[in-house]
C-alpha positions, 0 to 999 in steps of 0.5 A: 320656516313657515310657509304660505300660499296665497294672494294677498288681495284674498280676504281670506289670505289676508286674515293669516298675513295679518297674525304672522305680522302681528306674531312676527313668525318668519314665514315664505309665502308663494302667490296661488289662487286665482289669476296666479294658479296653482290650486289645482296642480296635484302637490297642491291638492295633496296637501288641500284637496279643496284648491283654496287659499290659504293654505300653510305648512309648517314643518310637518303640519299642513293647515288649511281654511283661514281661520283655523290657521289663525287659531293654530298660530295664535295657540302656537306664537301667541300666549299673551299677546293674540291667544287668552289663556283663559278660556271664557276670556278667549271665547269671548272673541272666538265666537267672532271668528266664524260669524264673518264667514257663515254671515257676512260674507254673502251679502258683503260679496255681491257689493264688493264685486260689484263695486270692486271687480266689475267693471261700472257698466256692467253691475248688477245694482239692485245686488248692491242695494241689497248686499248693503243693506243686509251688511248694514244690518249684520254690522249693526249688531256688531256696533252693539257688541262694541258699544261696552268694549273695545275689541270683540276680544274684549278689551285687548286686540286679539285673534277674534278681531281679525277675521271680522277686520279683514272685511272692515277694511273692504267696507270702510274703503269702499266708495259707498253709503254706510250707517253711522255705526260709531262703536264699529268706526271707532274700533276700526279706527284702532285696528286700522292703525296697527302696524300688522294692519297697515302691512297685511291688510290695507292693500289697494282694493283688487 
């Protein structure tokens, strides 16, 4: 059986629970990370010498960074249905698989930690403001690249939409001002009301 480590108030994390749900893959996941621990005990580091979560075994296979594992278990569970067969088809959603990391996740961070995980007195403002800002912008040309399909996998659901929808979930449910980016709140409007979503991702915002 597959098995996952992980807390599932981690985006990261929360991307792979999302594609086990969506595959329905039988899975055992163990709490690890942050207050749960773990990470840095040796059997752990022996399989991920970075101490992060997630991290995944399956039978002799050890995956790690969220992403990839994604990747792995769309290309091993879903032909079809989360892995396009075709490569140009599958490229048009795995070029949005890394941008969240390598782009977003800065600026997203600073309003999600100051929003979510600091108490109020103690928020630094002018990071919010600023991280709002650059995210607004980073989500504008994601509103452009829906504006002629559905998905950022083109027009079916498939892996490049998960990463990207696991930091939606956290913008779109925070008590902040957003642009009106209609493209972007539509296709969150559909990737909301997967059931693999509602199971995996729309946990309260910890």
């Amino acid at each position: 059986m597959l098995k996952i480590w992980g807390r599932t108030n981690s985006v990261n994390v929360k991307k792979v629970m999302w594609a086990v749900e969506e595959l329905g893959i039988p899975y055992e996941r163990t709490d690890a990370g942050g207050a749960f621990g773990l990470v840095n005990d040796d059997a752990y580091r022996a399989m991920n010498p970075n101490g992060l979560v997630p991290l995944i075994k399956d039978g002799d296979v050890v995956v790690w960074e969220s992403n990839a594992i994604v990747r792995y278990l769309a290309a091993k569970h879903g032909a079809g249905t989360l892995w396009a067969d075709d490569p140009a088809e599958r490229a048009m959603g795995d070029k949005w698989m890394d941008w969240p990391t390598s782009s977003l996740a800065g600026p997203f961070r600073d309003v999600f930690w100051n929003m979510v995980r600091i108490a109020p007195q103690n928020r630094d403002n002018a990071a919010v403001e600023h991280g709002k800002a650059a995210c607004g912008t980073l989500f504008s040309r994601v509103d452009r690249a829906l504006a002629d399909h559905p998905y950022l996998s083109g027009d079916t659901f498939r892996m490049g939409d998960i990463p990207l929808g696991c930091f939606a979930y956290g913008w779109f449910e925070m008590s902040i001002e957003r642009p009106n980016l209609p493209h972007l709140s539509a296709w969150y409007d559909r990737i909301s009301k997967r059931p693999a979503f509602q199971k995996a991702v729309a946990l309260p915002l910890t």
